[in-house]
C-alpha positions as CSV (number, residue, x, y, z in Angstrom):
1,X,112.9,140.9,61.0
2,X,109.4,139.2,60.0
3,X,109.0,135.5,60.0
4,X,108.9,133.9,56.4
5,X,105.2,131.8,56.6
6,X,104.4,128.4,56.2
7,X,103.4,128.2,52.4
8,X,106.6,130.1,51.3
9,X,108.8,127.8,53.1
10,X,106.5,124.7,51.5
11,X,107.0,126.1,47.8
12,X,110.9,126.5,48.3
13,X,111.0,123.0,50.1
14,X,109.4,121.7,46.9
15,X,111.4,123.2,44.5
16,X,114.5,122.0,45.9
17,X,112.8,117.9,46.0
18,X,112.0,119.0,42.1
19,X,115.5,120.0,41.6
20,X,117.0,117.4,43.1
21,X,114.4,114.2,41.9
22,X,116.4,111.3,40.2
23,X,119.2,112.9,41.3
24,X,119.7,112.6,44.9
25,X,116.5,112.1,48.1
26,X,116.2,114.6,50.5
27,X,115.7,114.0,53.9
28,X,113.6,116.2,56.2
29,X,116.3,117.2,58.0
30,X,118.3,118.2,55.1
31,X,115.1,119.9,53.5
32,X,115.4,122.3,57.2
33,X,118.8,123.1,57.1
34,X,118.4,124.5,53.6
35,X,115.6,126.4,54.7
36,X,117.3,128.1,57.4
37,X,120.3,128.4,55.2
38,X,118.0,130.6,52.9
39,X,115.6,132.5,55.0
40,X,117.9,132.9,57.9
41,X,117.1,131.3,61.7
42,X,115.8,134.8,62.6
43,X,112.9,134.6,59.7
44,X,112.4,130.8,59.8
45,X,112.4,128.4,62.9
46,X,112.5,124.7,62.7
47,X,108.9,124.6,63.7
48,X,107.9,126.2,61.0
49,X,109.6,123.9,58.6
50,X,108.0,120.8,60.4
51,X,104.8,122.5,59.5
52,X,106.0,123.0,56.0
53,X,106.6,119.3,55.2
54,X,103.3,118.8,56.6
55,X,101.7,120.8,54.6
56,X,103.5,119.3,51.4
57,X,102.5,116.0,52.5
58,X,99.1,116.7,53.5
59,X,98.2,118.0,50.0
60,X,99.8,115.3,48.2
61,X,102.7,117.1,46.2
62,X,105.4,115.0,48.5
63,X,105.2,111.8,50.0
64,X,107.5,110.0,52.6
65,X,109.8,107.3,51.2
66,X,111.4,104.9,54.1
67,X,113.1,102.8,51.3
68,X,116.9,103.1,52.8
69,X,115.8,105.7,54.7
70,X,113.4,108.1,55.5
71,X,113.3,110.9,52.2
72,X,110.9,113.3,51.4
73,X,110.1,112.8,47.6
74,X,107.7,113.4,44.5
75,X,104.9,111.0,44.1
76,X,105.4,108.0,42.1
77,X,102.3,108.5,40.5
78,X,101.0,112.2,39.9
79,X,97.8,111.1,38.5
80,X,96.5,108.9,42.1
81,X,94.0,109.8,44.0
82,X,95.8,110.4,47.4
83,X,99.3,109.7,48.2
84,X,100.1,106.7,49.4
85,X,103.2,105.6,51.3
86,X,105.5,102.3,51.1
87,X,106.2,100.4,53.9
88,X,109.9,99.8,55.6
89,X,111.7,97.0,54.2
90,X,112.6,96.4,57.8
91,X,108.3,95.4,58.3
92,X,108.0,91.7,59.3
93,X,107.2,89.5,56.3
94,X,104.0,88.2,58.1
95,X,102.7,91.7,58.6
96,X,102.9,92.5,54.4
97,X,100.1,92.3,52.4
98,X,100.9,91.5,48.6
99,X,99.9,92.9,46.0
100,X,100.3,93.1,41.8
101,X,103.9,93.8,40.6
102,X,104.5,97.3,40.8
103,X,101.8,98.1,43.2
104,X,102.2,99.5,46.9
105,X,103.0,97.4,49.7
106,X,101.0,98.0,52.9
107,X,100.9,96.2,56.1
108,X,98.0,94.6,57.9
109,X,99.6,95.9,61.5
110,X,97.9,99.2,62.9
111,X,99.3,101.4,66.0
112,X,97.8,101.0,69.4
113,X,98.0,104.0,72.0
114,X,99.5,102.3,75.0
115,X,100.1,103.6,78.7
116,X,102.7,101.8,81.3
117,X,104.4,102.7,84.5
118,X,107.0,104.3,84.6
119,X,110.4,103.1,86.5
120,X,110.2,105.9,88.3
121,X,106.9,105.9,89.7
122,X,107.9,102.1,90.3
123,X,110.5,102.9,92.7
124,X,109.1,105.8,94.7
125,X,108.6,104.6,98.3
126,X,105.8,107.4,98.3
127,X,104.6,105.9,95.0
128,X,103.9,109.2,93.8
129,X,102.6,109.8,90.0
130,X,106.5,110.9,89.1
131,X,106.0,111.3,85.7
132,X,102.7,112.8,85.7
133,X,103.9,116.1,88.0
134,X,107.0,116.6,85.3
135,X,104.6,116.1,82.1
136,X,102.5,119.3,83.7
137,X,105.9,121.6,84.2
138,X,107.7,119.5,80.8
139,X,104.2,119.9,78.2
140,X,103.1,122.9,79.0
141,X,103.9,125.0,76.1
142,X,101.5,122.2,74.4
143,X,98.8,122.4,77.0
144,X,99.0,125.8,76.7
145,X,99.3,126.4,81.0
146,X,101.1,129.1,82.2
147,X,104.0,128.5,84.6
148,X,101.9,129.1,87.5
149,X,99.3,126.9,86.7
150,X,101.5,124.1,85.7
151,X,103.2,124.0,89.2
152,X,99.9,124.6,90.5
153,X,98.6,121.2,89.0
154,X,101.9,119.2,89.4
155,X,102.3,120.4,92.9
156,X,98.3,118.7,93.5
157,X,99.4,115.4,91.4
158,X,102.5,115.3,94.1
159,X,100.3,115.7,97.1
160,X,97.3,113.4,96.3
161,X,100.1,111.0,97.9
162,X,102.5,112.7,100.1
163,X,101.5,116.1,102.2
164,X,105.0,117.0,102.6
165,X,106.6,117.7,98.8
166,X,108.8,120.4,100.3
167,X,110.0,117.7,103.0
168,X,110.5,114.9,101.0
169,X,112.4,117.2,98.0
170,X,115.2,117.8,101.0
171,X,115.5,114.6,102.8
172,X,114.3,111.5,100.6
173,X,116.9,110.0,98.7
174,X,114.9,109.6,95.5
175,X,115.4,106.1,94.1
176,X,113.1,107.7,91.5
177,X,116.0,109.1,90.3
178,X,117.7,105.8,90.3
179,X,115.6,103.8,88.3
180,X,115.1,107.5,85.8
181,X,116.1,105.9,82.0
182,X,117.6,109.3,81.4
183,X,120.5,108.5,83.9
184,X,121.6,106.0,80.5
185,X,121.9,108.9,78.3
186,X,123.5,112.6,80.8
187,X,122.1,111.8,83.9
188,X,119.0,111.2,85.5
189,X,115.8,113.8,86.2
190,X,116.7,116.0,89.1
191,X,112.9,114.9,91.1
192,X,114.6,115.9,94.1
193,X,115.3,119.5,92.8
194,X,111.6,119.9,91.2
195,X,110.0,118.4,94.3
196,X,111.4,121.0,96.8
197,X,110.9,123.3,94.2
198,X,107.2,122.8,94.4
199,X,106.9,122.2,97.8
200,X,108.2,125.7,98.5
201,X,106.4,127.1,95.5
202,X,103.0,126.4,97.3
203,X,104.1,127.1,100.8
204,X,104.8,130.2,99.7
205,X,101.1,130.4,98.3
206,X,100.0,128.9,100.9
207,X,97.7,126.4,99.2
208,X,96.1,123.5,101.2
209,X,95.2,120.4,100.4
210,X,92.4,119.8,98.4
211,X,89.5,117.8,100.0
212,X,88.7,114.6,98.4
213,X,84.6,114.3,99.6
214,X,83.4,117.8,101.0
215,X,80.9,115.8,103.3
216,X,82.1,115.3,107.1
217,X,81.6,111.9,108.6
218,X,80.3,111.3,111.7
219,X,83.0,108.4,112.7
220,X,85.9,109.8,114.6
221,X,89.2,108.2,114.1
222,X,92.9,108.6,116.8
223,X,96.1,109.0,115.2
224,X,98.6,108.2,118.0
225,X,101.8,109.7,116.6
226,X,102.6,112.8,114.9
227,X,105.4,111.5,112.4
228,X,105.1,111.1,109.0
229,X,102.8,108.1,108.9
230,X,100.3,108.9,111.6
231,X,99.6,112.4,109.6
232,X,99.8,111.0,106.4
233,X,97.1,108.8,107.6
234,X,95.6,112.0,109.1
235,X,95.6,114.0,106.3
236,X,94.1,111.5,104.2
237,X,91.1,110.6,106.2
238,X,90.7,114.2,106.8
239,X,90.4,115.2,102.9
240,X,88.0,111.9,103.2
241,X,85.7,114.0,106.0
242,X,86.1,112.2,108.7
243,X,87.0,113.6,112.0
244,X,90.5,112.7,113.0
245,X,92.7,113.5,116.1
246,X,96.1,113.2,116.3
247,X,97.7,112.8,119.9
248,X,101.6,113.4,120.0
249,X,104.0,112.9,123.1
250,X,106.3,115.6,122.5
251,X,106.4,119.4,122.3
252,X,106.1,119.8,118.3
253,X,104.4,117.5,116.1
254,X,106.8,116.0,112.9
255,X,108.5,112.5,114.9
256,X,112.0,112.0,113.8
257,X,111.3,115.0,110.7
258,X,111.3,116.9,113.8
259,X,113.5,115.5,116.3
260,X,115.5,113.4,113.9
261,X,116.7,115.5,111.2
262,X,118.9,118.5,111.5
263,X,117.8,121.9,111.0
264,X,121.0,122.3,107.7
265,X,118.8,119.3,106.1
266,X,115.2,120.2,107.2
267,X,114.4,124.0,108.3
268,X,111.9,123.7,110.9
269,X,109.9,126.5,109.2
270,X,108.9,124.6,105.7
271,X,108.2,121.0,108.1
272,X,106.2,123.0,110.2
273,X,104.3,125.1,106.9
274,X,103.4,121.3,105.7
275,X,102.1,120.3,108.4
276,X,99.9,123.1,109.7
277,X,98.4,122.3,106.2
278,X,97.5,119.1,107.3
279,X,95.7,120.6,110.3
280,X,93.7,122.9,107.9
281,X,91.7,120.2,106.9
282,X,90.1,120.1,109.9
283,X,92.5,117.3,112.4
284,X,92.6,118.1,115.8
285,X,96.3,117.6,116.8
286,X,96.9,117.2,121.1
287,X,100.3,118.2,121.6
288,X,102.1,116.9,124.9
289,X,99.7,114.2,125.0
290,X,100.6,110.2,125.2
291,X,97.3,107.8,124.7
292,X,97.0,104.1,124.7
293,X,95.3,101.9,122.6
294,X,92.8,100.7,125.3
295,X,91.9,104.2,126.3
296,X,91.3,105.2,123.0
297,X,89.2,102.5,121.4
298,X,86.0,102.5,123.0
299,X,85.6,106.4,121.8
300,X,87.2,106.6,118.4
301,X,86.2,104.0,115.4
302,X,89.9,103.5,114.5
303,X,93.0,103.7,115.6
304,X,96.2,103.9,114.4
305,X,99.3,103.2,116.3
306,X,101.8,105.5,114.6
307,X,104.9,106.1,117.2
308,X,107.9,105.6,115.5
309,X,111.0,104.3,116.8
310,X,112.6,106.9,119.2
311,X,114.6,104.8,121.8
312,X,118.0,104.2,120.6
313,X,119.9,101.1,120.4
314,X,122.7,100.5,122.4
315,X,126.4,99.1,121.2
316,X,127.1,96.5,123.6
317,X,130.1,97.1,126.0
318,X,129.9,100.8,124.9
319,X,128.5,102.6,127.7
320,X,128.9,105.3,130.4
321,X,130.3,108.7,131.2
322,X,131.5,110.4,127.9
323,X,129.1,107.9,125.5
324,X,125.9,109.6,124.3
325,X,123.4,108.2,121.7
326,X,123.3,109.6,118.1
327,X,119.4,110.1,118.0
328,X,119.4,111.8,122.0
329,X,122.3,114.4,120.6
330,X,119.6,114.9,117.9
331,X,116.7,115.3,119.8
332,X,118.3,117.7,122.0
333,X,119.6,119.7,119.7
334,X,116.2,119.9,118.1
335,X,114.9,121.0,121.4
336,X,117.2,123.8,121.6
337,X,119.6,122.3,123.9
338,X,123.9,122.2,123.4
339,X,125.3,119.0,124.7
340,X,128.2,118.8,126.0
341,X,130.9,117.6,123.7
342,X,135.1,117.1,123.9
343,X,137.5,117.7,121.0
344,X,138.1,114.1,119.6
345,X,134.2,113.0,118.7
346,X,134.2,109.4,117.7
347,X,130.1,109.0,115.9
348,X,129.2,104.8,115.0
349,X,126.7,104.0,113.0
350,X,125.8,102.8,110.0
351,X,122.7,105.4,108.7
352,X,121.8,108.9,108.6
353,X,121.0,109.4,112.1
354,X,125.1,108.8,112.4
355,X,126.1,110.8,109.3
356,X,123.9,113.8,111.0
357,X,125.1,113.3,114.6
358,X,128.9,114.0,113.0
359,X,128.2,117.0,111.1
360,X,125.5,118.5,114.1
361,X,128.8,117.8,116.1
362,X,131.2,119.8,113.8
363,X,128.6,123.1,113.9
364,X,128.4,122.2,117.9
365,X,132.4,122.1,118.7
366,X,134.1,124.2,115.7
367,X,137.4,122.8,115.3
368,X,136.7,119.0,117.0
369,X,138.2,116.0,115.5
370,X,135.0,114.4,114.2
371,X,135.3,110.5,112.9
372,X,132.5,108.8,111.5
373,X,132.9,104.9,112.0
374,X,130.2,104.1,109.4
375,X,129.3,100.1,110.1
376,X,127.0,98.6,108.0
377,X,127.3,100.2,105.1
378,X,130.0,101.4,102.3
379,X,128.0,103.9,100.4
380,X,128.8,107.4,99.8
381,X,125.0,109.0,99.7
382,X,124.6,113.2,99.5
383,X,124.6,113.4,102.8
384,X,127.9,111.6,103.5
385,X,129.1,113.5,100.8
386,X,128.3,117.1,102.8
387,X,129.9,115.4,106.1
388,X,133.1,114.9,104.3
389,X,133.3,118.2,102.7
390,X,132.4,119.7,106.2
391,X,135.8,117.5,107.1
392,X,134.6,114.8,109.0
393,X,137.0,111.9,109.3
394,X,135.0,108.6,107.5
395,X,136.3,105.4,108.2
396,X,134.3,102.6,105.8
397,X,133.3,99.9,107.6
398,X,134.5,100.1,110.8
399,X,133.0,100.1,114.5
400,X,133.9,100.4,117.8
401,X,135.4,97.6,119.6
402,X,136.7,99.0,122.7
403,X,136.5,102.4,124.7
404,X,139.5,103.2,126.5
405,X,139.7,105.1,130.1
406,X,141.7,107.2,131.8
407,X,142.5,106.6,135.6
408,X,139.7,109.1,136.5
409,X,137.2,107.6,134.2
410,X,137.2,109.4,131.1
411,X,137.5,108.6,127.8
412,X,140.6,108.8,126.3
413,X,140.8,106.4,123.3
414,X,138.7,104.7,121.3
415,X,139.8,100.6,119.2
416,X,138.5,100.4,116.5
417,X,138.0,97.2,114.2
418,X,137.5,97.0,110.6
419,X,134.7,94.5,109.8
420,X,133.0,92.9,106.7
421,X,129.3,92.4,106.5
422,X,127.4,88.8,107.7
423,X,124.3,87.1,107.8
424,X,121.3,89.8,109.3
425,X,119.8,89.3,112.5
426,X,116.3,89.1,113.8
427,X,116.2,92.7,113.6
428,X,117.1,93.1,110.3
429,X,120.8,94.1,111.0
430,X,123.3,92.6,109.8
431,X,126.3,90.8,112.1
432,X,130.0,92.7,112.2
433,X,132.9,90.0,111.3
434,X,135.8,91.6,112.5
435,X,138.4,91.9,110.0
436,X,141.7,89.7,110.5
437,X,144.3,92.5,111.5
438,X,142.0,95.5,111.2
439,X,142.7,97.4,114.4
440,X,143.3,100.7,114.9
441,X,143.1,103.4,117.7
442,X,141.5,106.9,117.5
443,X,142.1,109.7,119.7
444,X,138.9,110.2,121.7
445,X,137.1,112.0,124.5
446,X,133.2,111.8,123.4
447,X,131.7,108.6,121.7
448,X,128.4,109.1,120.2
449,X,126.8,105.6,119.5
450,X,124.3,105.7,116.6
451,X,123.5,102.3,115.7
452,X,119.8,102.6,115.1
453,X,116.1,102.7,117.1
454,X,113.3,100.6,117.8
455,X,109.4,101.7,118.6
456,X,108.8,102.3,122.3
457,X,105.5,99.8,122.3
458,X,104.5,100.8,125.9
459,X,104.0,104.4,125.1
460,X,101.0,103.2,123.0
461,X,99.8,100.6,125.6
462,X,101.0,97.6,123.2
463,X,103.5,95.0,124.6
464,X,104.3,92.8,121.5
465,X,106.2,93.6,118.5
466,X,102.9,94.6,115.5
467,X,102.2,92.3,112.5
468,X,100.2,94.0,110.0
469,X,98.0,93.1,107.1
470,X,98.9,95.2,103.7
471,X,96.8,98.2,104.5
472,X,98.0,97.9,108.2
473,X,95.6,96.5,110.1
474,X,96.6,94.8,113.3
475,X,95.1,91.3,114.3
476,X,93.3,93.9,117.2
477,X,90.0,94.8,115.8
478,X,89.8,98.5,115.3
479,X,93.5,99.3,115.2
480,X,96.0,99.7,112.9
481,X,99.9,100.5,112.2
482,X,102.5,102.2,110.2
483,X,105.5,103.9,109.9
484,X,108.7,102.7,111.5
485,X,105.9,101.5,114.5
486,X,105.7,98.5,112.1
487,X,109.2,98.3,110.2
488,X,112.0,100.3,110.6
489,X,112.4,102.3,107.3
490,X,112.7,105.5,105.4
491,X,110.2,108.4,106.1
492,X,108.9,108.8,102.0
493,X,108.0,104.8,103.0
494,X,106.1,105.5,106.3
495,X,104.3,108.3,104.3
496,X,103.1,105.4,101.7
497,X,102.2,103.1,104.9
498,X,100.0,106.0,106.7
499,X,98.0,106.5,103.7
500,X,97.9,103.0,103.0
501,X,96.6,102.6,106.6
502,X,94.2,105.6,105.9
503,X,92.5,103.8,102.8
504,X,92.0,100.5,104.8
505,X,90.3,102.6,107.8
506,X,88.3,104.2,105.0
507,X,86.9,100.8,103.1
508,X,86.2,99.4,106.4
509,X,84.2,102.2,108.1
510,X,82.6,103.3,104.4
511,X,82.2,100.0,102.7
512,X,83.8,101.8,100.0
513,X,86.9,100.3,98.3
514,X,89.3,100.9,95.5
515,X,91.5,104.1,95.0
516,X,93.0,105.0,92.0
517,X,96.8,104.6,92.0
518,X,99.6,105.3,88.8
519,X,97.6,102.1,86.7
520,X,99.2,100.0,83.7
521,X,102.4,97.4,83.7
522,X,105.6,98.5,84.3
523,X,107.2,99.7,81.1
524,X,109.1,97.0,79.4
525,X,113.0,97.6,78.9
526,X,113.8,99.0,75.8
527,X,110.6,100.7,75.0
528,X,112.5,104.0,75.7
529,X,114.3,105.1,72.4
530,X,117.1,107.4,73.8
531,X,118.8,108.0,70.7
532,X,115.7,110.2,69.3
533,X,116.0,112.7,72.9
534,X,118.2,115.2,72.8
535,X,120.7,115.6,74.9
536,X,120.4,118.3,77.6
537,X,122.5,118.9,81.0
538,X,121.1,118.2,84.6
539,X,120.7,121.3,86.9
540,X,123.4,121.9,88.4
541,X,122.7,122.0,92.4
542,X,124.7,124.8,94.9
543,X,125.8,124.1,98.5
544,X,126.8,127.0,100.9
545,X,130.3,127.2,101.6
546,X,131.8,125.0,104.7
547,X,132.9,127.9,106.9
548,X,129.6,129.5,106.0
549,X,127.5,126.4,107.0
550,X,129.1,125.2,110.1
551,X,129.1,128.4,111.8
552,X,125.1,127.9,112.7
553,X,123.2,124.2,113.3
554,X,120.1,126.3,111.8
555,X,121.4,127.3,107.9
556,X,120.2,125.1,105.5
557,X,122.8,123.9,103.2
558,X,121.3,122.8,100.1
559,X,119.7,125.5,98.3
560,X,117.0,125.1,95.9
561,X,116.8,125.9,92.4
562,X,115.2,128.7,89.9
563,X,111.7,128.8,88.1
564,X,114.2,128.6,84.5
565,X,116.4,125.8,86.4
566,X,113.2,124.0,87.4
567,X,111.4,124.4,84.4
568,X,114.8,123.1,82.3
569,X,114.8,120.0,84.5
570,X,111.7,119.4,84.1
571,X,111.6,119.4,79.9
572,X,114.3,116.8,80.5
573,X,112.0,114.5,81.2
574,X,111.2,111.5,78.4
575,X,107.2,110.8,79.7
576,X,108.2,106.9,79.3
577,X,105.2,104.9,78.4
578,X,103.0,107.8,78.1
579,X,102.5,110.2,75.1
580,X,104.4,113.6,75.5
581,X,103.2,115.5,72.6
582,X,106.7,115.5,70.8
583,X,104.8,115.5,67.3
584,X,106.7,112.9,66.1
585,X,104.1,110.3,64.9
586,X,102.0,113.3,63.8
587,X,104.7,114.3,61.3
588,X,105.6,111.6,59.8
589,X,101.9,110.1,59.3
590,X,101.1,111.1,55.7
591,X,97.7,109.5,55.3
592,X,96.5,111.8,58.9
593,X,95.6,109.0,60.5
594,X,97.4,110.9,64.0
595,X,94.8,113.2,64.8
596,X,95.6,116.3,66.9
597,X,93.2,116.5,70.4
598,X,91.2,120.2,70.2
599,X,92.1,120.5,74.1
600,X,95.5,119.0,74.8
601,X,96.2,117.3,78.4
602,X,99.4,116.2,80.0
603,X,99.9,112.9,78.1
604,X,96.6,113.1,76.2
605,X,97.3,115.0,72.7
606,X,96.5,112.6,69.8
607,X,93.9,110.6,68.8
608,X,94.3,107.8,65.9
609,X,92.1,107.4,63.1
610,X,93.0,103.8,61.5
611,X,90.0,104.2,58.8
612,X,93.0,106.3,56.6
613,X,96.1,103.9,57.9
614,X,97.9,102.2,56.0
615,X,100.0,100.4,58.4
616,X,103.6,101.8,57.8
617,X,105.0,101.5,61.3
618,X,106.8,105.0,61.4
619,X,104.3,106.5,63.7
620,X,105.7,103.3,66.0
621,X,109.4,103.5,65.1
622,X,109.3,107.5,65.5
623,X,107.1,107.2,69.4
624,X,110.5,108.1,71.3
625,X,108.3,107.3,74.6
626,X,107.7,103.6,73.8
627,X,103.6,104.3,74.0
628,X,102.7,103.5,70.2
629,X,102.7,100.1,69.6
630,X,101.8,97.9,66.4
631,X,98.9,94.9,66.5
């Protein structure tokens, strides 16, 4: 069926506002259902009536009344020169300017563009341009990209902070999504979804980074640590041209994104893809080799001391044959190893390296008895979540008080002791009150004690705990810190500190300063009008099954999402405090003073001409973003 055009729909539209003047007002939206009554949905879209109302506007035979309400009606006069429109009643008295009875009322106020922060891009530890990666995927029928070239440039916007999108989309936990202002109206923007999504997207592209100065310095700079800090820092000197080498301990570069995090959370495979990126750029990267501080200083212009924190702490009085330490089960299994475990697993901790030590041990010994004494903290995150689906036994707030032994020395029980939460220690970790009348026993043959790590100092040639400045430089001159080397934390964090670390090394050796992060103040509550979105469903994300899962340490149980799912999360973003092209000023502006841009950019697609405004306010009260305001 052919599509009705824009000046047949106008004409109708007009007759109907003739029809119905003194009568009753029309609004637009009744003016589009009778449209689509009439010509059918198949000949007319809703688009096409927007335009039509435009076009009525635009050549003066209807104006927009906000008198009660927003109406589309006849012009009061049909002899005046242009049609002019009255303002809100709802205007502040102080912004009116008066005029002779009977006369139009306009306002002194005109609209400013305005850009702020997101919340989300407030809370990512990365401090990734959140909202500027969706607006590529979520305006891009406006920009007129394709799908390719949209992920394309929000998979570069992700990466200008973080190297490892396809990491961070599996194991962050996204307080991005958090602090989203959708989660006040059907749930917040899946980030973590669209991140892996892209991550993977390029991966299997096989783009690389792109290079921030194609010149190579002649400075050299040492990376000691192959985590997510020291190549962070790595990758961002490198796309700087300098000449950077990365020395690492162990076997396989990635710290604890490597040794720390299960293969069913993190296939080696895509950590592996992200980082081989990283040594595209040019970073030489010395496997199996440890280097101090001392040894490296008088040849390399920098240093950063990037270790981690890979020696486990202990639970005191918990200890001996049949104890093992959460990140050492971890680390081995990593490697390839199978440690030995019983039938009755008893894990203690409080964070993820415990919540993964339970569920590696339910894929290790099908069947066990696996309890998960989780100190230190009460909430249920995704990945607690999986270990109790995979039907491990959570006990909140608990911790081990005693281990009981058999005659011959083995364990055979386990007290327990349920505790609330006191004052932290110098570490940062808070003290266990045990809970009047909160004992209990647990079968037991293995305990695996996961109560956290701290950075092995020596391995780097240091032997006092680092204070750093804000871009991590240590009082040493020359050196440098980050990552959980510094302060024990999560890895999207360390990522932030290594390039933080990076630009500091840069300024200092270059003389060059200042890097362009997400700019503006952080949006002001209420700026956000939900009620003008509509509503539209989060992605739904799938898990394997739980016999399918725990019959191999290596399947990865999350699985990602569609090009339609992705691009259906990402429209679901609201671009707060930035302009998303929704047309909404633009269509309600009679006088044109909202201009359309000839080439439209993600958050760029309007520009204002206040020589023809008349200071109404609509195109302010309509901005669903919050980024119109009125001075």
């Amino acid at each position: 069926m052919s599509q009705v055009d824009v000046a047949e729909v106008a004409e109708a539209m007009l007759g109907l506002v003739r029809e119905c003047h003194g009568l009753r007002n029309l609004k637009a939206t009744d003016l589009t259902k009778a449209m689509l009554e009439r010509f059918g949905e198949a000949s007319c879209d809703r688009q096409t009536c927007k335009r039509a109302i435009r076009a009525l506007v635009d050549d003066g035979r209807c104006v927009y009344s906000y008198l009660g309400g927003s109406y589309i009606v006849l012009p009061p006069d049909a002899q005046m020169d242009a049609p002019v429109r009255v303002v809100p009643l709802s205007a502040p008295a102080g912004d009116r300017v008066q005029g002779a009875p009977g006369t139009t009322v306009k306002s002194s106020a005109r609209p400013r563009q305005v850009e702020a922060r997101p919340p989300c891009s407030d809370a990512c530890l990365a401090r990734s341009d959140v909202r500027g990666a969706l607006a590529h995927l979520a305006q891009r029928s406006k920009t007129g990209a394709s799908w390719e070239q949209a992920c394309e440039q929000a998979w570069r916007s992700l990466v200008e902070t973080n190297p490892f999108p396809a990491v961070m989309g599996r194991i962050c936990p996204h307080p991005c999504e958090d602090a989203c202002t959708r989660t006040a109206k059907d749930g917040a923007v899946a980030m973590t979804a669209i991140e892996r999504y892209l991550g993977d997207w390029a991966l299997e592209r096989g783009l690389g980074l792109p290079a921030v100065e194609r010149a190579t310095r002649k400075e050299r700079v040492a990376v000691v640590g192959a985590g997510p800090a020291g190549l962070s820092c790595a990758a961002e000197l490198a796309r700087r041209g300098y000449l950077v080498t990365v020395f690492e301990r162990r076997p396989e570069p990635g710290g604890m994104l490597r040794y720390g995090v299960p293969a069913h959370r993190l296939p080696r495979a895509v950590l592996a893809g992200e980082v081989q990126r990283i040594v595209d750029l040019g970073v030489e990267l010395r496997r199996n080799q440890a280097a101090t501080v001392s040894a490296l200083r008088p040849e390399f212009a920098a240093v950063l001391v990037a270790i981690g924190a890979h020696e486990p702490r202990h639970l005191e009085g918990v200890s001996g044959q049949g104890v093992l330490l959460g990140a050492d089960v971890l680390r081995r299994v990593a490697q390839g190893e199978r440690p030995p475990m019983g039938r009755d697993i008893v894990v203690v901790g409080g964070g993820n390296t415990a919540i993964d030590a339970a569920r590696v041990c339910a894929r290790l010994s099908p069947g066990a008895a696996v309890t998960l004494l989780r100190q230190e903290n009460d909430q249920v995150s995704s990945e607690l979540a999986g270990a109790i689906e995979e039907r491990v036994r959570v006990e909140m707030l608990a911790t081990v008080a005693e281990v009981v032994r058999s005659p011959s020395g083995e364990v055979c029980e386990v007290v327990a002791h349920r505790v609330t939460l006191g004052e932290r220690d110098v570490a940062g970790f808070p003290t266990l009150v045990p809970l009047p009348g909160g004992e209990f026993r647990l079968v037991a043959d293995t305990v695996i004690v996961a109560v956290g790590q701290r950075p092995e100092l020596g391995l780097a040639g240091l032997t006092v705990p680092l204070s750093v400045t804000s871009g991590g430089q240590t009082a040493q001159p020359g050196v440098w810190a980050a990552g959980d080397a510094v302060h024990l934390g999560l890895a999207a964090a360390a990522v932030a500190q290594g390039r933080d670390a990076a630009l500091s090394i840069h300024a200092r050796l270059s003389g060059e300063h200042g890097v362009a992060e997400v700019g503006g103040d952080s949006l002001a509550p209420g700026r956000v009008k939900l009620a003008l979105f509509d509503g539209k469903e989060r992605v739904a994300r799938t898990r394997l099954p739980v016999p399918v899962r725990l019959a191999s340490t290596e399947l990865e149980v999350e699985l990602g999402v569609s090009a339609e799912q992705a691009e259906a999360e990402g429209s679901r973003c609201m671009s707060c405090g930035r302009c998303s092209g929704c047309e909404r000023c633009w269509m309600f502006c009679t006088p044109g003073s909202v201009v359309k841009l000839p080439v439209r950019t993600p958050g760029h697609h309007y520009r204002l001409a206040l020589d023809t405004c008349d200071g109404c306010r609509k195109c302010a009260e309509e901005c669903p973003s919050g980024c119109l305001e009125m001075v």
